[in-house]
N, C-alpha and C positions, 0 to 999 in steps of 0.2 A: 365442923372443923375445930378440933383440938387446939390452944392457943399455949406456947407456953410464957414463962412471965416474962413482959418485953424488956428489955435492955437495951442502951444506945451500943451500937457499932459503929466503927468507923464504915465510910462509904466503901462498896467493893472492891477488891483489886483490879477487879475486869478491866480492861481498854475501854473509854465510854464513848469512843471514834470507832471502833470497831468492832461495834456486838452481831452484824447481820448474822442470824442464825442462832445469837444465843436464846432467844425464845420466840419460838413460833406464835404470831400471834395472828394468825393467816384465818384460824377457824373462826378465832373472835370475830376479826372484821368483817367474814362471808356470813356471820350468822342468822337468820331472819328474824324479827321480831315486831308486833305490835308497837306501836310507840303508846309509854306506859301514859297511864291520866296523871297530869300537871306538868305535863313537858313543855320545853320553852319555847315562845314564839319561834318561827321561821331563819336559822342562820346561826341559834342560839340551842344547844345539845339540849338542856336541862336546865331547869333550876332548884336550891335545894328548900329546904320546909314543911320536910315532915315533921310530923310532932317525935319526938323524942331520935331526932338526928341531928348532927351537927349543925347549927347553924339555925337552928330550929326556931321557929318564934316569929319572922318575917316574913313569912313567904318567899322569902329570897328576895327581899325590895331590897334594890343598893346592891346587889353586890351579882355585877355581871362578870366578872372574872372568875369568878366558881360556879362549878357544874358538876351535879350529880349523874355519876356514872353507872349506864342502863347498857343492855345490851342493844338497843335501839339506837343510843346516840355514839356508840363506842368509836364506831368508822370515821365518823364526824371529828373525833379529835383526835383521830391517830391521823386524819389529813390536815386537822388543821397544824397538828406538832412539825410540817415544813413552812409552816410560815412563824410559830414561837412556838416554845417549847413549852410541854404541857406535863406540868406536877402532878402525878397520880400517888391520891392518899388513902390508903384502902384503912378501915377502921372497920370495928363492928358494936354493935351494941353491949354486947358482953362485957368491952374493955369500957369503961369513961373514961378512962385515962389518952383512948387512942382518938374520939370524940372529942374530947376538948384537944387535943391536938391538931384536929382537923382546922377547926376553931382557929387556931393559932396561924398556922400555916396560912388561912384566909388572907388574916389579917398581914401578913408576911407580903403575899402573894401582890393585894392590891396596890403594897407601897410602891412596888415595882414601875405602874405607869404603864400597863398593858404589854410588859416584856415577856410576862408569865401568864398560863393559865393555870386555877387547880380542879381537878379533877377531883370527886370524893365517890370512891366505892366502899359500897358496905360489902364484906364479903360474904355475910350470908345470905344477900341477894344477889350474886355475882361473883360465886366459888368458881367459875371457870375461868377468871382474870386473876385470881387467886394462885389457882394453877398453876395459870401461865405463867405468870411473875414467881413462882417457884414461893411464895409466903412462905414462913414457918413464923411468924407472930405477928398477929397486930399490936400499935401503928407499924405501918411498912411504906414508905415511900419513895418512887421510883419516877421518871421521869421520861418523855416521848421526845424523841428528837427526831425529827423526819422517821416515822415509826416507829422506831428501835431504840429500846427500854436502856435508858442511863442511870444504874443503879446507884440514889442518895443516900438512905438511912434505914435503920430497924430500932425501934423503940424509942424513948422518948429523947427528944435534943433541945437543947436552950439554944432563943433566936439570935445570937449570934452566932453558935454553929450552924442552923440552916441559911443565915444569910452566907455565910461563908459557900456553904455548898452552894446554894442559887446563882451566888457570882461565879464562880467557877462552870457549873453550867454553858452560863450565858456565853461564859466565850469558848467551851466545846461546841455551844449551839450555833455563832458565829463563825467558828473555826469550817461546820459545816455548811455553811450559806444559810444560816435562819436567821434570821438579823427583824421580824416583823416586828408590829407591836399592834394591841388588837386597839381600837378606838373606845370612848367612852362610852358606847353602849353596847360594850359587850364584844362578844367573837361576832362576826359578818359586818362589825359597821366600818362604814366607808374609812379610809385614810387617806393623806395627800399623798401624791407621790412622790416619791424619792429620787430625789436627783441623779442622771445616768451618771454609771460610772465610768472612769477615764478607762477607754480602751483595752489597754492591756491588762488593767484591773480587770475588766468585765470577761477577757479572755480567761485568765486565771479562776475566775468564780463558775463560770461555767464549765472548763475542766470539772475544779473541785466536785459541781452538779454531777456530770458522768464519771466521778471516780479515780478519774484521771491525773492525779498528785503530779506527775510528774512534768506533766505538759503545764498545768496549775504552776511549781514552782519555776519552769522554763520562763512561764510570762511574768514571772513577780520579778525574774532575774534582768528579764530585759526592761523594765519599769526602770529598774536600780539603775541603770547601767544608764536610762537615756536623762532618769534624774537622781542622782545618788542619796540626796536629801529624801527620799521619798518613805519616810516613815511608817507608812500602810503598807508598803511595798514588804517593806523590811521585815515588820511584824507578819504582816501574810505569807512569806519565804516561809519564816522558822515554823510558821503551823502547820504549814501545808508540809517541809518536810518531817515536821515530831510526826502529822498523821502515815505519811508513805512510810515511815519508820516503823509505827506500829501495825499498819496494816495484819501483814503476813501472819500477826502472831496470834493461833486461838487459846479461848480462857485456858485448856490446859497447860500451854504453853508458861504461861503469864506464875503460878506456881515453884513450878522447876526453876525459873530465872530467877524467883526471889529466893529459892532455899539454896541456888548456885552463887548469886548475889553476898548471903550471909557465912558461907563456909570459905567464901575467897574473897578479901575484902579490896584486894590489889588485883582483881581480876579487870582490868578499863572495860571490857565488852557489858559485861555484866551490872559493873557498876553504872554505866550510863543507858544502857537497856531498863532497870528498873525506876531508875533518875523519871526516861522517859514515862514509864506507866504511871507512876508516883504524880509524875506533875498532872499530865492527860485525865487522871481518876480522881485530881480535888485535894493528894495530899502534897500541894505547894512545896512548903515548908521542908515536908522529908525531903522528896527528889533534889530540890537544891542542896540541903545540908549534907546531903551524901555525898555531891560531885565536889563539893569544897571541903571536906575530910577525905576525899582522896587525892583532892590536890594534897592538900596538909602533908600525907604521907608518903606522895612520890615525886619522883626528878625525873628529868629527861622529855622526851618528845613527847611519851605518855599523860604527863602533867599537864601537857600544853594543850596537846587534843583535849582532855579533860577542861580544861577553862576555853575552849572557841564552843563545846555543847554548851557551857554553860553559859556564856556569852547569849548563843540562840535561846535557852532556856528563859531568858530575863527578858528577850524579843516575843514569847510566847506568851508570857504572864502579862505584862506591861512595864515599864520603864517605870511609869510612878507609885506602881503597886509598894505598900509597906513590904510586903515580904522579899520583895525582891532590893529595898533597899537596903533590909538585914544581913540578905547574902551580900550583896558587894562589900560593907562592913568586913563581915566575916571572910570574904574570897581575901580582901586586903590586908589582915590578921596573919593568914596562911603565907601570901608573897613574900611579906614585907617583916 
């Protein structure tokens, strides 16, 4: 595998709610395979410790939130990515640069508190995940959300931009019912349980499980309705309908709206169609500064739909999020 020389990108434009289909990763999971020698106890994929790989030098003591990625354990954490979401760091020996990234990410990974798992493939032992994930350089980092590959990064990024992308994750990961966190010794150990959720919460989440958004935001509505204060309620609406929102739309799609988006800047369809992909794919920041530079520029009813998306928008992020207290700044600037 040919590498050419890595560069950071921003994370994909893709939908990271609605990739089913964008990579088949059906053959990986069927594939049979020996479990390789030094794999991890029972409940735990792998661990890493080869001599000249990431993380090299321990044997893996301490550090049970990473696992190196074999074709024998691969299944194992594309099931475990419905209970957290699982950081896949494909690196190769060729690169040191994408090696000690690995490295880094590790360390990124454990501050989290069992929210994250990392995943480390070498791609020269596992070109078929390579493939899959469509690589064209190492480091390449890519992420399992109930199976389906949430595209983060290509080449190398300073740890505030992947904290940045891992928080945003979390609440696509959330947004889809992953909400776990793995215990102290690693993926299989025991956790407490989680306190049932109120009723029509629980109806809404298991919607969400089958797909079903709209029956999903039907029960967030009746939540509101029987307590208005109901703040989870509120923030579960607006995600659940940015996700029915974006459903329908495949990655070709997602192109044509952004090159329709910048040739018509007064277009409201378009302008909060990309708003949404913007916010849903990690770039916060854009999606809101677009919906509040078109308020800036128009009057009338149009203006106003424009600020109730973005109203849900700031429901989708969080309320105390910095970025979102930017925009209101800025939405205030435009009003007033």
């Amino acid at each position: 595998m040919t590498s050419p020389a890595s560069r950071p990108v921003p994370p994909a434009a893709a939908n990271p709610l609605n990739l089913r289909g964008a990579v088949d990763l059906s053959a990986l999971k069927q594939r049979p395979a020996a479990p390789p020698a030094g794999s991890g106890p029972a409940g735990v994929p792998g661990t890493p410790g080869t001599p000249g790989e990431p993380g090299a030098g321990n044997g893996g003591a301490g550090r049970p939130l990473r696992v190196d990625i074999t074709e024998a354990n691969f299944q194992e954490l594309v099931e475990l990515s419905a209970q957290v979401p699982v950081v896949v760091a494909l690196w190769a020996a060729y690169s040191p640069g994408s090696a000690a990234l690995v490295d880094v990410l590790e360390g990124i990974v454990d501050s989290y508190g069992g929210q994250l798992v990392l995943g480390a493939a070498d791609v020269d032992v596992f070109p078929q995940l390579a493939q899959a994930f469509q690589v064209q350089a190492v480091p390449t980092a890519v992420a399992l959300v109930k199976g389906q590959p949430v595209p983060l990064f290509q080449g190398g990024a300073e740890e505030a931009q992947v904290r940045s992308l891992l928080d945003e994750l979390l609440k696509v990961a959330a947004a889809n019912g992953v909400t776990g966190r793995i215990g102290a010794g690693g993926p299989g150990a025991a956790e407490p349980e989680a306190p049932p959720l109120p009723p029509l919460h629980q109806m809404a989440f298991d919607a969400i499980e089958a797909g079903d958004y709209a029956a999903a935001a039907e029960a967030y509505r009746q939540a509101l309705l029987e307590m208005p204060a109901d703040a989870e309620a509120k923030a579960g609406l607006a995600q659940v309908e940015l996700m029915d929102r974006l459903q329908p739309l495949a990655a070709a799609d997602t192109e044509a709206l952004r090159q329709r988006a910048a040739g018509e800047p007064d277009n409201l369809e378009a302008q909060l169609a990309v708003a949404d992909l913007d916010v849903a794919g990690g770039h916060v920041e854009d999606g809101l500064g677009r919906i509040v530079a078109f308020i800036g520029r128009n009057f009338g009813p149009e203006r106003e739909t424009a600020r109730v998306r973005l109203l849900e928008l700031f429901d989708v992020v969080g309320a105390t999020d910095e970025r979102v207290a930017k925009a209101r700044q800025n939405l205030a600037r435009v009003l007033f």
